[in-house]
mmCIF file of the N, C-alpha and C atoms, coordinates in Angstrom:
data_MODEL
# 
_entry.id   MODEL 
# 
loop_
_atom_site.group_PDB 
_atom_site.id 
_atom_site.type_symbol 
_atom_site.label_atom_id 
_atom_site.label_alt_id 
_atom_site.label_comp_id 
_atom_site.label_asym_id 
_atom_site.label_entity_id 
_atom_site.label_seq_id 
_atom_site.pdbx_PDB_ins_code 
_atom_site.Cartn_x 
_atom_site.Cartn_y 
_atom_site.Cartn_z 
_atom_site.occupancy 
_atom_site.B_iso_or_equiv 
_atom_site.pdbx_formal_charge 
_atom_site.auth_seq_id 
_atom_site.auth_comp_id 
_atom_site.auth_asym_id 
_atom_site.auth_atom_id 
_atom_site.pdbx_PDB_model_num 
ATOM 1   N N  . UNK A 1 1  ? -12.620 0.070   16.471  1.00 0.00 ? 1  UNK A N  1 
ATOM 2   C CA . UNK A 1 1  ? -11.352 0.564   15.978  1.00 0.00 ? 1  UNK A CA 1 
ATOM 3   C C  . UNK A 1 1  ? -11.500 1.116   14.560  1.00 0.00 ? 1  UNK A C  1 
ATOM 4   N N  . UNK A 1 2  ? -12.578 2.300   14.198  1.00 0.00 ? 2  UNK A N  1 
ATOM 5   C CA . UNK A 1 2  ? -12.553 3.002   13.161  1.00 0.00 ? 2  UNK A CA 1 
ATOM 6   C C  . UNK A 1 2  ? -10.973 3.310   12.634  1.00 0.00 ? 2  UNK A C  1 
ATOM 7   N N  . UNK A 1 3  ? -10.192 3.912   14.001  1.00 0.00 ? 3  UNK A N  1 
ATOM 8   C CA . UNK A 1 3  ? -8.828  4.145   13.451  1.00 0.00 ? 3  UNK A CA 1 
ATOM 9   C C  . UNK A 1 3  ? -8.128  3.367   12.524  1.00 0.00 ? 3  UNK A C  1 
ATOM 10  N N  . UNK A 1 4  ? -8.211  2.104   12.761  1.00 0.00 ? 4  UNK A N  1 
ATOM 11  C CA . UNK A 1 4  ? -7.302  0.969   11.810  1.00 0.00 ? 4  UNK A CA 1 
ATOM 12  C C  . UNK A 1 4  ? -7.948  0.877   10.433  1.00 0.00 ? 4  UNK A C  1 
ATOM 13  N N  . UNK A 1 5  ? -9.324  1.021   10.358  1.00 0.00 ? 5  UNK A N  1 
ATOM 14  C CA . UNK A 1 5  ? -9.975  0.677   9.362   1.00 0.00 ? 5  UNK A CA 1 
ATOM 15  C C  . UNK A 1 5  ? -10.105 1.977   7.993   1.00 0.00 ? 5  UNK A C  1 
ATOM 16  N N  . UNK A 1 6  ? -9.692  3.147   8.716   1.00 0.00 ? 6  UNK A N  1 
ATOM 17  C CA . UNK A 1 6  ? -9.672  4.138   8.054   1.00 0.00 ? 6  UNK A CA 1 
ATOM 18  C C  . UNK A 1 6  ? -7.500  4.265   7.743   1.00 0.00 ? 6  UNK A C  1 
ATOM 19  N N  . UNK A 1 7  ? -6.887  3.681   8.548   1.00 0.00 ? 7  UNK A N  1 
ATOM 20  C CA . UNK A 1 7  ? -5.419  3.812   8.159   1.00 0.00 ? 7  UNK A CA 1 
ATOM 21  C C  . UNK A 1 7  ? -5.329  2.497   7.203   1.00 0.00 ? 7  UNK A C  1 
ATOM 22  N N  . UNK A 1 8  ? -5.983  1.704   7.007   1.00 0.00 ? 8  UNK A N  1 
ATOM 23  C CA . UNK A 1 8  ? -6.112  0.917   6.078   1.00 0.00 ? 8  UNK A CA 1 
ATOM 24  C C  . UNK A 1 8  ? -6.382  1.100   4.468   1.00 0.00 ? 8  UNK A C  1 
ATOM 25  N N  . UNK A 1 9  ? -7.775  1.655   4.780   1.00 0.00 ? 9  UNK A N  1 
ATOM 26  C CA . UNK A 1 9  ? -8.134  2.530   3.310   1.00 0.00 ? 9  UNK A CA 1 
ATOM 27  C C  . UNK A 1 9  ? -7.216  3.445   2.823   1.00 0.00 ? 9  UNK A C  1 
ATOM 28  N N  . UNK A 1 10 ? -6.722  4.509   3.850   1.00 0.00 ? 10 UNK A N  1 
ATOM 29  C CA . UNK A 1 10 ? -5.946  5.331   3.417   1.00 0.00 ? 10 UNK A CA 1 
ATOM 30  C C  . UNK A 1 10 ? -4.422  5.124   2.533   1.00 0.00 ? 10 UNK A C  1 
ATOM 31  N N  . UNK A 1 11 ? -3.964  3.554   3.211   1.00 0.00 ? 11 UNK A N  1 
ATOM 32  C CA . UNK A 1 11 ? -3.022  2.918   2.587   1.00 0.00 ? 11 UNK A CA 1 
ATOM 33  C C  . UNK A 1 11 ? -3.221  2.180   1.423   1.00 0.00 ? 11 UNK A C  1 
ATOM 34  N N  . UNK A 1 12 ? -4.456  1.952   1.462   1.00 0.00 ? 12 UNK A N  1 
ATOM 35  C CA . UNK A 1 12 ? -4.435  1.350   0.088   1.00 0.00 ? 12 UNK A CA 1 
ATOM 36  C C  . UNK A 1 12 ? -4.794  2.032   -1.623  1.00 0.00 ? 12 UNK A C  1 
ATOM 37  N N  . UNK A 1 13 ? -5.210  3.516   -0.876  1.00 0.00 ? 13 UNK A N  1 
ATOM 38  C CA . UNK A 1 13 ? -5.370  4.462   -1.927  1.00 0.00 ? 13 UNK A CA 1 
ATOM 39  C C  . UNK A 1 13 ? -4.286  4.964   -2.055  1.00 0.00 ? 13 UNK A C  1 
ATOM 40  N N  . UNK A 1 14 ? -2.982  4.957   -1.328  1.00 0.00 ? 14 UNK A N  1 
ATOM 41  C CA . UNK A 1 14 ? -1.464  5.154   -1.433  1.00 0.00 ? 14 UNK A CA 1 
ATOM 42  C C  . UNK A 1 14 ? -1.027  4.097   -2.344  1.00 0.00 ? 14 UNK A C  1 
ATOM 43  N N  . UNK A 1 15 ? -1.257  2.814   -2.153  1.00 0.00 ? 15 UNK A N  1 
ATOM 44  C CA . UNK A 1 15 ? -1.199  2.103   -2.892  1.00 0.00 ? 15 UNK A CA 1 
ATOM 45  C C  . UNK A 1 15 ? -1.189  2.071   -4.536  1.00 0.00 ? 15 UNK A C  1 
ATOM 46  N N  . UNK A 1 16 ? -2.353  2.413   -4.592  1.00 0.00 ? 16 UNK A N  1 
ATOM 47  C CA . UNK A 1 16 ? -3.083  2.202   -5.518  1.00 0.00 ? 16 UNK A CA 1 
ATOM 48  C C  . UNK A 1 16 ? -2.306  3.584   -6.679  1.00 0.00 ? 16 UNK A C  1 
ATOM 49  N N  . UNK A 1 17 ? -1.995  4.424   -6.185  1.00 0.00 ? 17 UNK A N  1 
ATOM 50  C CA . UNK A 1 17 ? -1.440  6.165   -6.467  1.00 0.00 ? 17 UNK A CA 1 
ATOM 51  C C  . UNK A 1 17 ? -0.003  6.064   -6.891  1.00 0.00 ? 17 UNK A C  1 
ATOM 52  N N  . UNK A 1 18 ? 0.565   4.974   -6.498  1.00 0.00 ? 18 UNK A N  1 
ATOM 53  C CA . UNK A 1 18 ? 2.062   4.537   -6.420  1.00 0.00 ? 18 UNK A CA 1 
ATOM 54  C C  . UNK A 1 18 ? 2.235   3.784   -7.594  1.00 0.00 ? 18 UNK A C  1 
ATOM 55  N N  . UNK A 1 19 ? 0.865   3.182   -7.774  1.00 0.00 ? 19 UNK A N  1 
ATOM 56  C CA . UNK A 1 19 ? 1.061   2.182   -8.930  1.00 0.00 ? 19 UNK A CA 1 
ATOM 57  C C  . UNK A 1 19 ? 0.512   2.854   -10.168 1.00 0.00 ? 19 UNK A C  1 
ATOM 58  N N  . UNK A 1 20 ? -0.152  3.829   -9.877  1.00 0.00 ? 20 UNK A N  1 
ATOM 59  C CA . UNK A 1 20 ? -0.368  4.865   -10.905 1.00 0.00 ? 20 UNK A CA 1 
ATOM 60  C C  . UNK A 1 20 ? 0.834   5.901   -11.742 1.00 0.00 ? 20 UNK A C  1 
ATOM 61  N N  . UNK A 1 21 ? 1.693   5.885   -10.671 1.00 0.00 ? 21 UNK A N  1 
ATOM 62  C CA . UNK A 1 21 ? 2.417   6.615   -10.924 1.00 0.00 ? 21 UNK A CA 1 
ATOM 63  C C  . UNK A 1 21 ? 3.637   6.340   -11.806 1.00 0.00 ? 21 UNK A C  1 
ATOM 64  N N  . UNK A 1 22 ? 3.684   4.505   -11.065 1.00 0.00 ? 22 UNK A N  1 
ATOM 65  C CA . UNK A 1 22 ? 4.625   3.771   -12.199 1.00 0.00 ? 22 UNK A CA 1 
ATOM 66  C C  . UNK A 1 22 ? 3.845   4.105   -13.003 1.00 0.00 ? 22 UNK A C  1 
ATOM 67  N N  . UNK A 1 23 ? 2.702   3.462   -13.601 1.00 0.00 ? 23 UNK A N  1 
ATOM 68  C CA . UNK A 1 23 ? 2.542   3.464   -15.069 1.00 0.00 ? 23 UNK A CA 1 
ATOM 69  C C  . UNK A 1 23 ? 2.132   4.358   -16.043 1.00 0.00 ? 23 UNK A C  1 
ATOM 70  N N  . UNK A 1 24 ? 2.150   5.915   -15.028 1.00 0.00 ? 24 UNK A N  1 
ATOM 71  C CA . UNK A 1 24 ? 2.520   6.913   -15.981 1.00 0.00 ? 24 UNK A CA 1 
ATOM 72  C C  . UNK A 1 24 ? 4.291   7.528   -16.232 1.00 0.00 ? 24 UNK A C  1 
ATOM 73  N N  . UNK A 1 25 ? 4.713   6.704   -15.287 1.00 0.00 ? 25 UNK A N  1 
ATOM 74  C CA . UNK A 1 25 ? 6.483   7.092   -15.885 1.00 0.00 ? 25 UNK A CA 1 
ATOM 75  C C  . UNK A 1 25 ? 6.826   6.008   -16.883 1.00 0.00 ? 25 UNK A C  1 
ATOM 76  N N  . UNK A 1 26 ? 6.331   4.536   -16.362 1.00 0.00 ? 26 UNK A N  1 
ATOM 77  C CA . UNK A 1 26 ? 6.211   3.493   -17.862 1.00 0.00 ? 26 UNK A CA 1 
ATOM 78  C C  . UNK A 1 26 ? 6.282   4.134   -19.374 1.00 0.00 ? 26 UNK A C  1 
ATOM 79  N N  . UNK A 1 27 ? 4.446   4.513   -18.891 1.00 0.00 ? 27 UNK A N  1 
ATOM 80  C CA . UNK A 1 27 ? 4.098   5.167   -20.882 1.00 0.00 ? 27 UNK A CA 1 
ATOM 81  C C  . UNK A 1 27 ? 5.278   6.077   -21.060 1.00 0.00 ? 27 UNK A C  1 
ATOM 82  N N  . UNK A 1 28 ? 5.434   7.110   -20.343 1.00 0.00 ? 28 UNK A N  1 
ATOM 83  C CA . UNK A 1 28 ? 6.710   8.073   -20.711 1.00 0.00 ? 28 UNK A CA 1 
ATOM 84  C C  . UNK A 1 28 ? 8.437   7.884   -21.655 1.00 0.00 ? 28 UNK A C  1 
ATOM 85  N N  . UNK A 1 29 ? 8.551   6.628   -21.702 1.00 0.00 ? 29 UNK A N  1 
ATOM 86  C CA . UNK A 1 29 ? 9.179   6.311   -22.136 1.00 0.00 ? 29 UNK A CA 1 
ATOM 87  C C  . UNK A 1 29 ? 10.112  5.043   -21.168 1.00 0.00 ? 29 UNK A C  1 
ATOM 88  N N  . UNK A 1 30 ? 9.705   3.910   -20.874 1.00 0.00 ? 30 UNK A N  1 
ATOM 89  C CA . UNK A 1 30 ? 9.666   2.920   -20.584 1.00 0.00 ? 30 UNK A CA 1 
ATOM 90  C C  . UNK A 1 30 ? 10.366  2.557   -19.121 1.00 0.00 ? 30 UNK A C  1 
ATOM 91  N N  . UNK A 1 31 ? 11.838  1.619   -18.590 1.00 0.00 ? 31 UNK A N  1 
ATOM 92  C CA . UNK A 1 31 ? 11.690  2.143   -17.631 1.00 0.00 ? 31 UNK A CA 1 
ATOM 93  C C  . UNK A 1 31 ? 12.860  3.019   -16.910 1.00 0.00 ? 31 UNK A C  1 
ATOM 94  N N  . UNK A 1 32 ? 12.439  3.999   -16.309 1.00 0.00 ? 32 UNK A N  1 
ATOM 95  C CA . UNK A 1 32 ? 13.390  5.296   -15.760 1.00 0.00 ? 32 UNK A CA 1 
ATOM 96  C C  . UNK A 1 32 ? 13.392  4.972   -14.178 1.00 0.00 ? 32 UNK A C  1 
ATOM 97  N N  . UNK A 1 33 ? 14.334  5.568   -13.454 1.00 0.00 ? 33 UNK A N  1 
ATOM 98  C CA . UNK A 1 33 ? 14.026  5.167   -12.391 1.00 0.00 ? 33 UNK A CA 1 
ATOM 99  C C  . UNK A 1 33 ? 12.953  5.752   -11.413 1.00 0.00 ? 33 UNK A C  1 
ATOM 100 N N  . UNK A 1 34 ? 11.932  6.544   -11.916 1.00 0.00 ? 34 UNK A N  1 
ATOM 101 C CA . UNK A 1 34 ? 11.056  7.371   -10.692 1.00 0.00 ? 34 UNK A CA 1 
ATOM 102 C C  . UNK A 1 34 ? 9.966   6.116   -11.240 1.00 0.00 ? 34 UNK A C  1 
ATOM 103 N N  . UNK A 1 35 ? 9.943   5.467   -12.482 1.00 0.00 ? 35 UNK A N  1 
ATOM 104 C CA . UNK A 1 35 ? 9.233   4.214   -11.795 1.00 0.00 ? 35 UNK A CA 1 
ATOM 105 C C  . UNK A 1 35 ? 9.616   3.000   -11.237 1.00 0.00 ? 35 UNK A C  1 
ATOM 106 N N  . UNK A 1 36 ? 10.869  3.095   -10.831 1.00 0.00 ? 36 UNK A N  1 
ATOM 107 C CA . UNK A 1 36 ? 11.726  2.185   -10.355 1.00 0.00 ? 36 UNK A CA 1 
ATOM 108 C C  . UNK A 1 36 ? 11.065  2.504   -8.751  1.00 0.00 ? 36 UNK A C  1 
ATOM 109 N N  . UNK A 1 37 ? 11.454  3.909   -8.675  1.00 0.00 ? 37 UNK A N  1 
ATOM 110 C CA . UNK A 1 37 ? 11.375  4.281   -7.239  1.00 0.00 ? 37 UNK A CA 1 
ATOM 111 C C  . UNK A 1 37 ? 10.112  4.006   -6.811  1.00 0.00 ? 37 UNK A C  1 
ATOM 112 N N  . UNK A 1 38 ? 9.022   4.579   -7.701  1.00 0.00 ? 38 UNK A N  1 
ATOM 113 C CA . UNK A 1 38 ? 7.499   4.396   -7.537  1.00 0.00 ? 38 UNK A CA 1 
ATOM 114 C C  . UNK A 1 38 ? 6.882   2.778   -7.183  1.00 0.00 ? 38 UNK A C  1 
ATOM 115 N N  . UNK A 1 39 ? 7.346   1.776   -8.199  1.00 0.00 ? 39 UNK A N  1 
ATOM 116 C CA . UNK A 1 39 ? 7.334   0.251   -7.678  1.00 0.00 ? 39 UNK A CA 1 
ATOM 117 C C  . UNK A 1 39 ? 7.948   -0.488  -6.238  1.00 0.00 ? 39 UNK A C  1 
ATOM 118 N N  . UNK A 1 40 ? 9.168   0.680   -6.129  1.00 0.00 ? 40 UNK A N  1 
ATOM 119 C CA . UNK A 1 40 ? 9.445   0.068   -4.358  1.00 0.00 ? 40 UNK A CA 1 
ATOM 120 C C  . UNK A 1 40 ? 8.646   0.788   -3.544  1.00 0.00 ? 40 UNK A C  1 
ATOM 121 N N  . UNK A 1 41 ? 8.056   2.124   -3.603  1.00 0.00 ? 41 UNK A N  1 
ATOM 122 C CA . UNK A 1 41 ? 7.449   2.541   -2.398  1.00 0.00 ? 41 UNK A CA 1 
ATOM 123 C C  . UNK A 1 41 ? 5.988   1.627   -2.376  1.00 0.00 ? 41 UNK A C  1 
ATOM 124 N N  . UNK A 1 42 ? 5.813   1.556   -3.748  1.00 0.00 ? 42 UNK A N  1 
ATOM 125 C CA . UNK A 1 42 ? 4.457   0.398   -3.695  1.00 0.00 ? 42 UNK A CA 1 
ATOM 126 C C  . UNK A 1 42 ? 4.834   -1.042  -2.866  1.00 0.00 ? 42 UNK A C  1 
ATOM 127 N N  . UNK A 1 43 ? 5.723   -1.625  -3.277  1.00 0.00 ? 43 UNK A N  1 
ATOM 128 C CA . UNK A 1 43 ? 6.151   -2.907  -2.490  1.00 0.00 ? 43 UNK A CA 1 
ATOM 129 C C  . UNK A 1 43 ? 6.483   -2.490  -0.582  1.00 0.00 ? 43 UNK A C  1 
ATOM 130 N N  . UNK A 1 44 ? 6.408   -1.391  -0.920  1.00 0.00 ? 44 UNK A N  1 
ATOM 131 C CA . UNK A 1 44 ? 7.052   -1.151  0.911   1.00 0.00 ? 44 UNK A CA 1 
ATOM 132 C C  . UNK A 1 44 ? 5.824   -0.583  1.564   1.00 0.00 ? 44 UNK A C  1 
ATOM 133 N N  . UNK A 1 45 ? 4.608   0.247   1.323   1.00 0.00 ? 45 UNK A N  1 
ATOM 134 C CA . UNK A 1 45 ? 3.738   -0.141  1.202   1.00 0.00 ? 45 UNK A CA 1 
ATOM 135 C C  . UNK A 1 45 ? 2.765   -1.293  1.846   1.00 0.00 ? 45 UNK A C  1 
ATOM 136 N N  . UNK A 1 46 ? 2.802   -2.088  0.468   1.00 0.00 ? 46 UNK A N  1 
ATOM 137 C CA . UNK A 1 46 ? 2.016   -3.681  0.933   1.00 0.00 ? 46 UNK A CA 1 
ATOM 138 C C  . UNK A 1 46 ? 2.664   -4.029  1.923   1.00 0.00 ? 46 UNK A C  1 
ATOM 139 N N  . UNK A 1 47 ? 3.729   -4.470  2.162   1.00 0.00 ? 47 UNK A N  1 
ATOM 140 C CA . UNK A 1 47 ? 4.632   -4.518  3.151   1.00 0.00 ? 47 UNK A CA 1 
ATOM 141 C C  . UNK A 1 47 ? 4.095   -4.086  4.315   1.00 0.00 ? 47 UNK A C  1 
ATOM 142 N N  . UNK A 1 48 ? 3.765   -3.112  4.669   1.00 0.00 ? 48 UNK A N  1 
ATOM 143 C CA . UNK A 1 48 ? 3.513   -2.561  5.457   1.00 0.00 ? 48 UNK A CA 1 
ATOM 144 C C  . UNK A 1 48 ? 1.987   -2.211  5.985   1.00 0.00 ? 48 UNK A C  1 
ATOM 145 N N  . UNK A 1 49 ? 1.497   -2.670  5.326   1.00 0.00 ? 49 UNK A N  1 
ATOM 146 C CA . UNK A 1 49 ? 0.001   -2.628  5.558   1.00 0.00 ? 49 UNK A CA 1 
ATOM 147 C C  . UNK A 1 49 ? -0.642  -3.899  6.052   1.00 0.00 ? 49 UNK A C  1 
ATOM 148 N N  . UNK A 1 50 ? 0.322   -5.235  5.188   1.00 0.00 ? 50 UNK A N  1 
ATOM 149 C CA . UNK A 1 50 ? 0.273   -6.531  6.096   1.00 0.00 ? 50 UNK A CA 1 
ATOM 150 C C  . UNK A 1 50 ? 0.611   -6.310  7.016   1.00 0.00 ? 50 UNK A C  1 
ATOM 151 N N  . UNK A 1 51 ? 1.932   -6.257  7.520   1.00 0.00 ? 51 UNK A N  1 
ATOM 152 C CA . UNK A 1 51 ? 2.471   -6.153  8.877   1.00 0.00 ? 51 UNK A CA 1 
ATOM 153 C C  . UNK A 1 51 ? 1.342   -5.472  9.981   1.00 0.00 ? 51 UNK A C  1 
ATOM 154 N N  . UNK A 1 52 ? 0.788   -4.522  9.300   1.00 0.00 ? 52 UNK A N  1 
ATOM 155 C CA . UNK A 1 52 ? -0.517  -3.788  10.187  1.00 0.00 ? 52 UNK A CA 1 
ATOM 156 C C  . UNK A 1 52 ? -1.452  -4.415  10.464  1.00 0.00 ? 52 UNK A C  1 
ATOM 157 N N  . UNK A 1 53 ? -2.128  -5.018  9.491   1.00 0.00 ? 53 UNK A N  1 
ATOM 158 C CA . UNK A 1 53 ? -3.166  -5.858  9.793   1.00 0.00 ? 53 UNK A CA 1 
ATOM 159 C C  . UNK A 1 53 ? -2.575  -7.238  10.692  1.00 0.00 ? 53 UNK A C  1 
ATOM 160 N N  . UNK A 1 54 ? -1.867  -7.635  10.648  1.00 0.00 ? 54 UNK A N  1 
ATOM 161 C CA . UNK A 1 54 ? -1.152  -9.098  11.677  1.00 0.00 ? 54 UNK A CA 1 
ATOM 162 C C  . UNK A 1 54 ? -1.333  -8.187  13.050  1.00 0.00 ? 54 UNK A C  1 
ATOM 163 N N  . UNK A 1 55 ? -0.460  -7.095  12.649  1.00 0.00 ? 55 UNK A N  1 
ATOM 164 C CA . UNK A 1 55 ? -0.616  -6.711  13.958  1.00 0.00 ? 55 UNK A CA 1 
ATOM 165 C C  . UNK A 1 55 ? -2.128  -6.391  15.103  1.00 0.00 ? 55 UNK A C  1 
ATOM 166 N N  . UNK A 1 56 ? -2.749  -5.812  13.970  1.00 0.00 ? 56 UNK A N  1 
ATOM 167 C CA . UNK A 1 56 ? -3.990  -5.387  14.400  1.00 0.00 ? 56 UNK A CA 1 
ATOM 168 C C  . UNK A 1 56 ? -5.266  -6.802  14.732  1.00 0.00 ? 56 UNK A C  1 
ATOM 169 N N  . UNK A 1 57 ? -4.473  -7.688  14.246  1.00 0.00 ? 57 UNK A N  1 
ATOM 170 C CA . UNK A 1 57 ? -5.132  -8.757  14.550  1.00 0.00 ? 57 UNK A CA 1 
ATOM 171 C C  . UNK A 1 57 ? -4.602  -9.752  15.461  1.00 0.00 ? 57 UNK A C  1 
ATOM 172 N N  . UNK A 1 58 ? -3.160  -9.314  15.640  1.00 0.00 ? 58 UNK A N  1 
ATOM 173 C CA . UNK A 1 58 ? -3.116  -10.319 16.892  1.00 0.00 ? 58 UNK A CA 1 
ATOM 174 C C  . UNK A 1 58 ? -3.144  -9.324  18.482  1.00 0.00 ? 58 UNK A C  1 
ATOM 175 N N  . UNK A 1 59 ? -3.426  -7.917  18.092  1.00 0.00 ? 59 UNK A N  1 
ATOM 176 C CA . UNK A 1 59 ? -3.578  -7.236  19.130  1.00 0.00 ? 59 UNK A CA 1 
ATOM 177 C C  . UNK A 1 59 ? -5.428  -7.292  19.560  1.00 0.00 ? 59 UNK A C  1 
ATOM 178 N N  . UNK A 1 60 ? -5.876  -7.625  18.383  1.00 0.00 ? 60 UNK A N  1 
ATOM 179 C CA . UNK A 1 60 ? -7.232  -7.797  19.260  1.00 0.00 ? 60 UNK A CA 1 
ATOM 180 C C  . UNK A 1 60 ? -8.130  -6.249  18.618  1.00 0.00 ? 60 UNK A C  1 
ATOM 181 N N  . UNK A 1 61 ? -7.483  -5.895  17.902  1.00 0.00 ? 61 UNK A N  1 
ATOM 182 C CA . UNK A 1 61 ? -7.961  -4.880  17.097  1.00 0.00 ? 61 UNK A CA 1 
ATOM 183 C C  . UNK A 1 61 ? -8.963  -4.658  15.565  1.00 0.00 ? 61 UNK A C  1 
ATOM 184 N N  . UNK A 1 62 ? -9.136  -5.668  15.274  1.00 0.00 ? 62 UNK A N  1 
ATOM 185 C CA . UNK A 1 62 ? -9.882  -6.513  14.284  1.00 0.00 ? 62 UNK A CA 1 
ATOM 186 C C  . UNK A 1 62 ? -10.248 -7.722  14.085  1.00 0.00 ? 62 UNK A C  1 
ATOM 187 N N  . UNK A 1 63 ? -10.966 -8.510  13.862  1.00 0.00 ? 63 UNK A N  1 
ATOM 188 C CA . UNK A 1 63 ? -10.884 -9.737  13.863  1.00 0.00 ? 63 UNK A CA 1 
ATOM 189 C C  . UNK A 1 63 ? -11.737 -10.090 12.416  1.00 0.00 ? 63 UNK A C  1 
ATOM 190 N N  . UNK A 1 64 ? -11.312 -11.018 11.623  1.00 0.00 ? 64 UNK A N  1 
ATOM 191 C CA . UNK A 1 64 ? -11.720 -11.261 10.637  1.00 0.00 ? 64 UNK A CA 1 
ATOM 192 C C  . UNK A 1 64 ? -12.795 -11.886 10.683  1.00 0.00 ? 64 UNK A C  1 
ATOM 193 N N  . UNK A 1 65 ? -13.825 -11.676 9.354   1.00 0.00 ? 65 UNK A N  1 
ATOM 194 C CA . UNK A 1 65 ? -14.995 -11.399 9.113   1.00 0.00 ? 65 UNK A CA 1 
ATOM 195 C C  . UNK A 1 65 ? -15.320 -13.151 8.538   1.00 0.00 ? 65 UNK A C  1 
ATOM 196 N N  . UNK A 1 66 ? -16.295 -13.517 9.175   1.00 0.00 ? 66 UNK A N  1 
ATOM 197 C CA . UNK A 1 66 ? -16.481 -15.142 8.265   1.00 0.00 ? 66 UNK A CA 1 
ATOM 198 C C  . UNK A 1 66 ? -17.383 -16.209 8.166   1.00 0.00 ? 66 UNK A C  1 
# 
């Protein structure tokens, strides 16, 4: 299941871009809401990338490494 493992990465460099983004509207002058907005799409996000992996793991689509 390359697929999951590559929609994984891909989410977490979304991630990661979201939280960038807060903390260049942060420096900008502290807080406004497009980093308001930027911190929930990050939280919805994680959110959502757990939910993927549960899923992908109780479907039999990954199984953790150990």
């Amino acid at each position: 299941m390359n697929e999951i493992k590559f929609l994984v990465v891909v989410m977490l460099c979304a991630i990661v871009a979201s939280l960038g983004k807060a903390m260049y509207h942060m420096n900008q002058g502290g807080q406004s809401a497009e980093m308001v907005q930027a911190l929930g799409v990050r939280i919805g996000l994680s959110v959502a990338l757990f939910g993927l992996l549960m899923l992908g793991w109780h479907l039999g689509w990954i199984s953790p490494a150990g």
